[in-house]
Backbone as CSV, one residue per row, in Angstrom:
resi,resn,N_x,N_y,N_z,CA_x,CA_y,CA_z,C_x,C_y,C_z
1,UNK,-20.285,9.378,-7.815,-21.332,9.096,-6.855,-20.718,9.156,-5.462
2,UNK,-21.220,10.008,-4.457,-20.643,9.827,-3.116,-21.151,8.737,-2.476
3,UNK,-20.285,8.444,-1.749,-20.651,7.288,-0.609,-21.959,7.762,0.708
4,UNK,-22.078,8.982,0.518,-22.610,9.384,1.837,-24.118,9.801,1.070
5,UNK,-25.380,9.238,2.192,-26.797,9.433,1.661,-27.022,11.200,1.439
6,UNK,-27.950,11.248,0.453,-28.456,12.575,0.510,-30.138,12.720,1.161
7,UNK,-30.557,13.873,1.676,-31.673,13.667,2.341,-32.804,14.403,0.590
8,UNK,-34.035,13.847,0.290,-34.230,14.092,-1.108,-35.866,14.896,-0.578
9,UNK,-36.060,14.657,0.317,-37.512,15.608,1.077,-36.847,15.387,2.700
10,UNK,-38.431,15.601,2.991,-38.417,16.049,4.400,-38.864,14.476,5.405
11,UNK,-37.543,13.824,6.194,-37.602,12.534,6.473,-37.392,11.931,5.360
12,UNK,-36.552,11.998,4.802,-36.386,10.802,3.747,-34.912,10.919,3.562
13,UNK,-34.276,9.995,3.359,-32.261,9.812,2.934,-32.693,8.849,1.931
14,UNK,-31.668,9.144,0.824,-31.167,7.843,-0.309,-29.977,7.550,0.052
15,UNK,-28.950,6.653,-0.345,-27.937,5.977,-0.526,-27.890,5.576,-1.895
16,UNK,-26.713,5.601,-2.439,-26.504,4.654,-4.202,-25.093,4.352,-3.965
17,UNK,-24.969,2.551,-4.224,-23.684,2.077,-4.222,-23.747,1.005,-5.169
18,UNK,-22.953,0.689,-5.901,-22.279,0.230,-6.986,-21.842,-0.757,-6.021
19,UNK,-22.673,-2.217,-6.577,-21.855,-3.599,-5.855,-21.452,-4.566,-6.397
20,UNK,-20.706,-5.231,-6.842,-20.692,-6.811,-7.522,-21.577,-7.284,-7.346
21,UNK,-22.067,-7.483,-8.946,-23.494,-8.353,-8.845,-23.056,-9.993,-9.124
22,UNK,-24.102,-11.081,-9.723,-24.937,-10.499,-10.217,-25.930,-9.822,-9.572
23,UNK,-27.029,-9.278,-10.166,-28.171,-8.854,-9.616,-28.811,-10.100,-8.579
24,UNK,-29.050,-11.037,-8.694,-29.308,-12.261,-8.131,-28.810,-12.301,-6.583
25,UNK,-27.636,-12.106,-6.709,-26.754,-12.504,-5.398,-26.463,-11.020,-4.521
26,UNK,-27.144,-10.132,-5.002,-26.690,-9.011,-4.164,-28.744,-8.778,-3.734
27,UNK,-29.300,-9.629,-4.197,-30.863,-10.360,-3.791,-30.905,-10.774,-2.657
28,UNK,-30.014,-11.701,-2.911,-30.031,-13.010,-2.103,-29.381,-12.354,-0.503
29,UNK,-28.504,-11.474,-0.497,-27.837,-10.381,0.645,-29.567,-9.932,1.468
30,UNK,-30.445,-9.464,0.774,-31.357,-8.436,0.862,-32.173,-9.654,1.189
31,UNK,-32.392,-10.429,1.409,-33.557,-11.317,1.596,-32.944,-12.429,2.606
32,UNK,-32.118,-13.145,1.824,-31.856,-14.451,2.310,-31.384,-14.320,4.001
33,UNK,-31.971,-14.941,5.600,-31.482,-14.561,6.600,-30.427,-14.903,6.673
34,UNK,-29.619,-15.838,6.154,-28.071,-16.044,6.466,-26.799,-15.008,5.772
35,UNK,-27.110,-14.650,4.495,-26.861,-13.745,3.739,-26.994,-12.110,4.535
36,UNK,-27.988,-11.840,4.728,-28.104,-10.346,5.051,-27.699,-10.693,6.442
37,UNK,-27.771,-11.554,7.444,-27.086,-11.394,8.821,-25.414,-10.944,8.824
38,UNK,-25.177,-11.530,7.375,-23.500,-10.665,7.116,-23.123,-9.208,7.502
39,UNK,-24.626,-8.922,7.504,-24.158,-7.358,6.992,-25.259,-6.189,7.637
40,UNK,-26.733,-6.902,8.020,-27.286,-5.954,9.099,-28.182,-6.760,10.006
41,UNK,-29.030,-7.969,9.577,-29.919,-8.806,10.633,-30.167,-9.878,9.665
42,UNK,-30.450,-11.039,10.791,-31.093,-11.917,10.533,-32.355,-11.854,10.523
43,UNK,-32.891,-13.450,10.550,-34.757,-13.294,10.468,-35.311,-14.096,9.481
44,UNK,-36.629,-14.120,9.706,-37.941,-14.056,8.255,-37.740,-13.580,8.294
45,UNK,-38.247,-13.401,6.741,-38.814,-12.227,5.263,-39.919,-13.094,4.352
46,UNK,-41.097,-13.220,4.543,-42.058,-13.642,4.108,-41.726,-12.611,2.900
47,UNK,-41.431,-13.153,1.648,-41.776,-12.229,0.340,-42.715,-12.482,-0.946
48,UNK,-43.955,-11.438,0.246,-44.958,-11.333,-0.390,-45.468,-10.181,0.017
49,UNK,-46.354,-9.636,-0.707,-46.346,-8.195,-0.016,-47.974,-8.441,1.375
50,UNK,-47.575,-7.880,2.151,-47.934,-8.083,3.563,-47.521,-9.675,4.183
51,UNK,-46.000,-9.883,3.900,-45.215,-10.514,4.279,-44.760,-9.810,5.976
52,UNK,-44.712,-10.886,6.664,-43.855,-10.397,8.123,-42.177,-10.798,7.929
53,UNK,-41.727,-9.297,8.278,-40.220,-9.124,8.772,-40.074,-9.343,9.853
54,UNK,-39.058,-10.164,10.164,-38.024,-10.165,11.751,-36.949,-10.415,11.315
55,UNK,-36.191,-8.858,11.943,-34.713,-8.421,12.148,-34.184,-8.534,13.002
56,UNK,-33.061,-9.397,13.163,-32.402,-9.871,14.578,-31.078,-9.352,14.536
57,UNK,-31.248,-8.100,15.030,-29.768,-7.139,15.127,-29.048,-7.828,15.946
58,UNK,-27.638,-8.203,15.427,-26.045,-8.348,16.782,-25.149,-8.043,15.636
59,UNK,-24.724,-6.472,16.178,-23.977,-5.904,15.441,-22.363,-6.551,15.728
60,UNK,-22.407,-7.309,17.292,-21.037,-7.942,16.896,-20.693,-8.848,16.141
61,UNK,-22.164,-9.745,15.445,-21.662,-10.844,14.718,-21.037,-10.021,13.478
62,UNK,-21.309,-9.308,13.192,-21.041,-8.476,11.814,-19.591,-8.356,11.147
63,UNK,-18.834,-8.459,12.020,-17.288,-8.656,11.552,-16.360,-9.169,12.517
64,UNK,-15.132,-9.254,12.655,-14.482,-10.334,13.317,-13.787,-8.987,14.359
65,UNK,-14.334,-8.080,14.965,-13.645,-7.102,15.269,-14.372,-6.697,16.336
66,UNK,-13.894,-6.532,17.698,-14.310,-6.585,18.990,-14.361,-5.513,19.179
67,UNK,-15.836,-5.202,19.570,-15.609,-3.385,19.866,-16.872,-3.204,21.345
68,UNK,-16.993,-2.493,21.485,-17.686,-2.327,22.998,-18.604,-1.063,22.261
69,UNK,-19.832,-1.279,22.044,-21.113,-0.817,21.728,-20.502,0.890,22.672
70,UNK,-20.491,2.068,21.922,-21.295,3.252,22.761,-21.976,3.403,23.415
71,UNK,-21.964,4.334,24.629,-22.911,4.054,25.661,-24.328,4.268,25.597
72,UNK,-24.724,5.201,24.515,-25.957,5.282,24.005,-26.545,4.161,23.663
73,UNK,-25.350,3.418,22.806,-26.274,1.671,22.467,-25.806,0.574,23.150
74,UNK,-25.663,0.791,24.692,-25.074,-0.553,25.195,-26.530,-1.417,25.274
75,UNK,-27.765,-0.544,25.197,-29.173,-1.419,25.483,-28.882,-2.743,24.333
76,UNK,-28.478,-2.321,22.938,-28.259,-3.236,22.189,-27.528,-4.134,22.277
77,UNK,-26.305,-4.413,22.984,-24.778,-5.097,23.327,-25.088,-6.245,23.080
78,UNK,-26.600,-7.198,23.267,-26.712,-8.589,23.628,-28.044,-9.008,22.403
79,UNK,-28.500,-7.693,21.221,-29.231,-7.781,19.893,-30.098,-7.513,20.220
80,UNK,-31.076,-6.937,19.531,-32.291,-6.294,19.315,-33.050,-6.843,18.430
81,UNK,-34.343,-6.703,18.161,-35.501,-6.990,16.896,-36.591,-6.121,16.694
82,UNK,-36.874,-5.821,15.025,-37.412,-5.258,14.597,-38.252,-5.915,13.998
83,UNK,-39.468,-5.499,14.104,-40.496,-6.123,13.088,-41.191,-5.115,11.791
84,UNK,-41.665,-5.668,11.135,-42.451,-4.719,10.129,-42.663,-5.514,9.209
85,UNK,-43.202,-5.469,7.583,-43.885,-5.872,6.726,-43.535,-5.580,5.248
86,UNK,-43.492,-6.486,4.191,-43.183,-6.453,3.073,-44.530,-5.614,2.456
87,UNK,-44.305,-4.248,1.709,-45.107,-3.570,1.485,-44.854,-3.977,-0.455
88,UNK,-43.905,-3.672,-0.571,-43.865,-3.873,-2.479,-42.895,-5.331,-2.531
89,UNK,-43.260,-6.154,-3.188,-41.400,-6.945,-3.623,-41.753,-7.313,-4.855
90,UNK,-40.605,-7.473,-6.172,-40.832,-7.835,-7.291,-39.695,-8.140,-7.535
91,UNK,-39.052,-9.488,-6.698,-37.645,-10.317,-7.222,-37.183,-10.428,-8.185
92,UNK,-36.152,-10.054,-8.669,-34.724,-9.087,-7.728,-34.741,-7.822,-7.590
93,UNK,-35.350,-7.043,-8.041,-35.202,-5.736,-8.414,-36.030,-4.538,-6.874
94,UNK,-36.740,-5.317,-6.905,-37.597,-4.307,-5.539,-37.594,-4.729,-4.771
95,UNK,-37.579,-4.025,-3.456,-38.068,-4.610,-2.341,-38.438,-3.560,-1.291
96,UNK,-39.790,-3.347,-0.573,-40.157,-2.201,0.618,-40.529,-2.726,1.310
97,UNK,-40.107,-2.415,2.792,-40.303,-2.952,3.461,-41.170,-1.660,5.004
98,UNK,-41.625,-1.676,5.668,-41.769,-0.688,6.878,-40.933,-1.324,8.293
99,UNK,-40.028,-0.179,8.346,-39.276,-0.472,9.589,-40.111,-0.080,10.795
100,UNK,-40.406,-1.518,11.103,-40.844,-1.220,12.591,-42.609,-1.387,12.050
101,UNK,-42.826,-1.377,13.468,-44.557,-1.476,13.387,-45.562,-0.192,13.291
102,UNK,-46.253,-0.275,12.852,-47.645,1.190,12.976,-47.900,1.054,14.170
103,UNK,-47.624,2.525,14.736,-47.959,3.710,13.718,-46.981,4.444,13.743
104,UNK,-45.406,3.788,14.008,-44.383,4.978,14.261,-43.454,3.954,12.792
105,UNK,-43.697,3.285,12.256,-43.011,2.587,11.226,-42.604,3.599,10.325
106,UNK,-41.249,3.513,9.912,-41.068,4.398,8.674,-40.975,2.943,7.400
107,UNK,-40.012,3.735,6.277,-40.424,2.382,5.474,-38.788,2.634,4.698
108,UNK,-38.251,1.288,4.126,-37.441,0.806,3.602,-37.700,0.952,2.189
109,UNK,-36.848,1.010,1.018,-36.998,0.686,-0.223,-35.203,0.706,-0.887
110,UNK,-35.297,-0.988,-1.192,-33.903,-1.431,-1.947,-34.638,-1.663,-3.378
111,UNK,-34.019,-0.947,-4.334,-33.733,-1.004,-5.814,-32.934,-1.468,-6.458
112,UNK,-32.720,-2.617,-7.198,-31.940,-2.517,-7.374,-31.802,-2.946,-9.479
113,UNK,-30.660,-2.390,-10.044,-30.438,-2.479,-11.216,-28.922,-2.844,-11.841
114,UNK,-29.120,-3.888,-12.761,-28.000,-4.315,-12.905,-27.350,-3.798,-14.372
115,UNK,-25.888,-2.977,-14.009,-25.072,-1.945,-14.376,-23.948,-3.275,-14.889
116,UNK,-24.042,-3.626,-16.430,-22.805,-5.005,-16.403,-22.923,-6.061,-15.554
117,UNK,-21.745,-5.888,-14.883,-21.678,-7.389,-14.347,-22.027,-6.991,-12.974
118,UNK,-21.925,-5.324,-12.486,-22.375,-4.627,-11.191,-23.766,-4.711,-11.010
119,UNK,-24.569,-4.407,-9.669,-25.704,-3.496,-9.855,-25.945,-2.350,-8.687
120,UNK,-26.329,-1.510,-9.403,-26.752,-0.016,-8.756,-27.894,-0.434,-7.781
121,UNK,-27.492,-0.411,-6.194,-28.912,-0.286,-5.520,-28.583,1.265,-4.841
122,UNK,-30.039,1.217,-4.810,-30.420,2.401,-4.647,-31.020,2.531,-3.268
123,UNK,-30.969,2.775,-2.220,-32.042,2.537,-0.883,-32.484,3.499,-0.172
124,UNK,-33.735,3.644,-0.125,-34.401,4.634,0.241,-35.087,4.636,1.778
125,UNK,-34.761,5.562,2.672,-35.587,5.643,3.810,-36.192,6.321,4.218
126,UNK,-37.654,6.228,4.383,-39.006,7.358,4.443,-39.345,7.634,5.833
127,UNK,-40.629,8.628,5.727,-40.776,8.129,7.376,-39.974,8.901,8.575
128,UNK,-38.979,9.163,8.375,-38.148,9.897,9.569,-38.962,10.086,9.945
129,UNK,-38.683,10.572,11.287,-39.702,11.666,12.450,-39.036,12.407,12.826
130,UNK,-37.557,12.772,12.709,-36.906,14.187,12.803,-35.447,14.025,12.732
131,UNK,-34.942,15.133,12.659,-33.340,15.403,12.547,-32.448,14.328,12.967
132,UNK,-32.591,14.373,14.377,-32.287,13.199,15.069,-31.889,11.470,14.647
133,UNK,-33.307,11.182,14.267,-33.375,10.119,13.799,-33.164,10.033,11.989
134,UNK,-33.218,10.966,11.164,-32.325,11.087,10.146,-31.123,11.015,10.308
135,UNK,-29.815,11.549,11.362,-28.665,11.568,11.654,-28.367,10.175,12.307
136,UNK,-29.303,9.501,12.716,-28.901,8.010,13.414,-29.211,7.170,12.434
137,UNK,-30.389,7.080,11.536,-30.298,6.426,10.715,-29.232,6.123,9.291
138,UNK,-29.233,7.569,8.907,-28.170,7.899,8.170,-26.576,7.265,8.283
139,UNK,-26.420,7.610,9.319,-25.205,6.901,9.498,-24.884,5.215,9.646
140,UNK,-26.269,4.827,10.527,-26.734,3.112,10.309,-26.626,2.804,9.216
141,UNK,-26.954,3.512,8.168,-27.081,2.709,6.841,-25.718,2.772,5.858
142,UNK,-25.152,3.663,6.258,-23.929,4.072,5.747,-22.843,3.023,6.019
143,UNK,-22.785,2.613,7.785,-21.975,1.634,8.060,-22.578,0.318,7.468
144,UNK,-23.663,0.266,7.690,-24.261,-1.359,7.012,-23.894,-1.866,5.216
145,UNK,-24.076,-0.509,4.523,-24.147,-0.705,3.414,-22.482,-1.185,3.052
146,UNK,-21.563,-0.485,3.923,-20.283,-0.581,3.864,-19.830,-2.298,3.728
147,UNK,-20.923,-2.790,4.945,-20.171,-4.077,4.791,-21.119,-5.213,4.477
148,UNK,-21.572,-4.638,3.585,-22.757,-5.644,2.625,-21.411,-5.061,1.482
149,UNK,-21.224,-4.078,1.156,-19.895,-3.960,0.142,-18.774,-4.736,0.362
150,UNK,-18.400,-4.908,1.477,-17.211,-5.843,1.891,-17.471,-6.979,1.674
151,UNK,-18.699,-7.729,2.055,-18.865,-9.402,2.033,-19.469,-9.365,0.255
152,UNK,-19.669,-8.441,-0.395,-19.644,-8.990,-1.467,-18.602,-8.463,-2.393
153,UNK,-17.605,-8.037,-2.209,-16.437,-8.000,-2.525,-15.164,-9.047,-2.214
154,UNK,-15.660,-9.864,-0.878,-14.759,-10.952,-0.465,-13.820,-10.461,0.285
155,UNK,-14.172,-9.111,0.966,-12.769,-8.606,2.216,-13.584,-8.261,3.606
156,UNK,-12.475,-8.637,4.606,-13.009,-8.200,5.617,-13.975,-7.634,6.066
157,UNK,-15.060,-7.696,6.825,-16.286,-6.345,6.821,-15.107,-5.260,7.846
158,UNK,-15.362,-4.103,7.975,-14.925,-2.947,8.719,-15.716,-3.252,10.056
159,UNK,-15.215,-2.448,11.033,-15.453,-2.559,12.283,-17.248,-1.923,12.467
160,UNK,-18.355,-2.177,13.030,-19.473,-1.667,12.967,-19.250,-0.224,14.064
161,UNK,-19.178,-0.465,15.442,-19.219,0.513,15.889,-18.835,1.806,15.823
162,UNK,-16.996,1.775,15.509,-16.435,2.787,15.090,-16.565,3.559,14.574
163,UNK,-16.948,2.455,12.959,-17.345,3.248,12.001,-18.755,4.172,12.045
164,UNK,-19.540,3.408,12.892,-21.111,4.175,12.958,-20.469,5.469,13.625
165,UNK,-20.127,5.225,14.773,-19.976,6.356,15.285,-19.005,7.857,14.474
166,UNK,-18.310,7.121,13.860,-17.429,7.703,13.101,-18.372,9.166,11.848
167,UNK,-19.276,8.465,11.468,-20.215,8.585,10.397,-21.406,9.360,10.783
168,UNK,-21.628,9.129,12.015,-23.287,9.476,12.511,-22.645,11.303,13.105
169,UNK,-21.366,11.273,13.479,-21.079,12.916,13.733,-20.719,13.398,12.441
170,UNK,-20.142,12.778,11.177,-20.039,13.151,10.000,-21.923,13.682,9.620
171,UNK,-22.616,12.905,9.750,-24.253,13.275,9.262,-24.528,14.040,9.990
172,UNK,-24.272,14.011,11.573,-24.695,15.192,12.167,-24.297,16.926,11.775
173,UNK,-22.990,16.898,11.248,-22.576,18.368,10.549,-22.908,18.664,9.061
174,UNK,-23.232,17.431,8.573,-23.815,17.541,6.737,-25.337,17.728,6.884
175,UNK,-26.324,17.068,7.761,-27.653,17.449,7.402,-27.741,18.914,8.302
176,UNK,-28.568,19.653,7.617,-29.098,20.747,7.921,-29.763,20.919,9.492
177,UNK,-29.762,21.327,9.782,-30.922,22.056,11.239,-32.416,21.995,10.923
178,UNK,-33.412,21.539,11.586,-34.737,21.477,11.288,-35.090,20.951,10.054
């Protein structure tokens, strides 16, 4: 399984990573706000479906590693928020969410299945609105997922910025043109 998302239509990327489960606690990452602030935002998560999301991005809390935001995202330097809505959930196993509000919302979907003592999530992102924002997202999720792997492995998270940036010119030469 590669580490890096594949795009499966048009606006859409998957990701599949193999995490220490149980299934329960790699839940509890995906929902719980103290838990998932490890690794991409805090917030509510009303889970119910037409539940309200609030995502409270500070990508510096994210690891112990001082980095100075790119100049493209210094708007972010001091956190950002996203809102949107629980569209499917069926604890532990599902969860969809729409990033962001209508009518430019795309939508979220964590799967997840438990492989032994691992479980396979699967995460899906719909919705794109173009190349662009497939190549920024893509790589967002790539670094995030990285260190939702780290805090549930029990090591260090990796640096956020670097690595995004690191990743998002890697997606920019792997996805296609138009």
């Amino acid at each position: 399984m590669s580490e890096y998302g594949v795009v499966t239509e048009s606006g859409t990327v998957r990701f599949e990573r193999v995490l220490p489960g149980p299934i329960e606690r790699v839940w509890a990452y995906l929902t719980e706000s103290e838990k998932r602030g490890k690794w991409l935002a805090t917030g509510n998560m009303e889970l119910r479906v037409g539940g309200r999301v609030e995502l409270h991005f500070r990508h510096a809390n994210l690891n112990a590693h001082a980095e100075t935001p790119p100049e493209r995202y210094k708007k972010y330097e001091a956190g950002h928020t996203l809102f949107g809505r629980v569209m499917h959930c069926e604890p532990p196993r599902l969860l969809t969410l729409t990033w962001g509000e209508e009518p430019t919302a795309s939508e979220v979907t964590f799967a997840l299945t438990p492989r032994g003592s691992d479980v396979l999530l699967v995460l899906t992102h719909r919705r794109l609105g173009d190349r662009a924002a497939m190549v920024e997202v893509a790589g967002g999720w790539h670094t995030h997922l990285g260190i939702l792997a780290d805090n549930l492995g029990g090591v260090e998270p990796r640096a956020f910025w670097s690595t995004h940036s690191r990743l998002a010119a890697d997606y920019d030469s792997r996805l296609a043109p138009g």
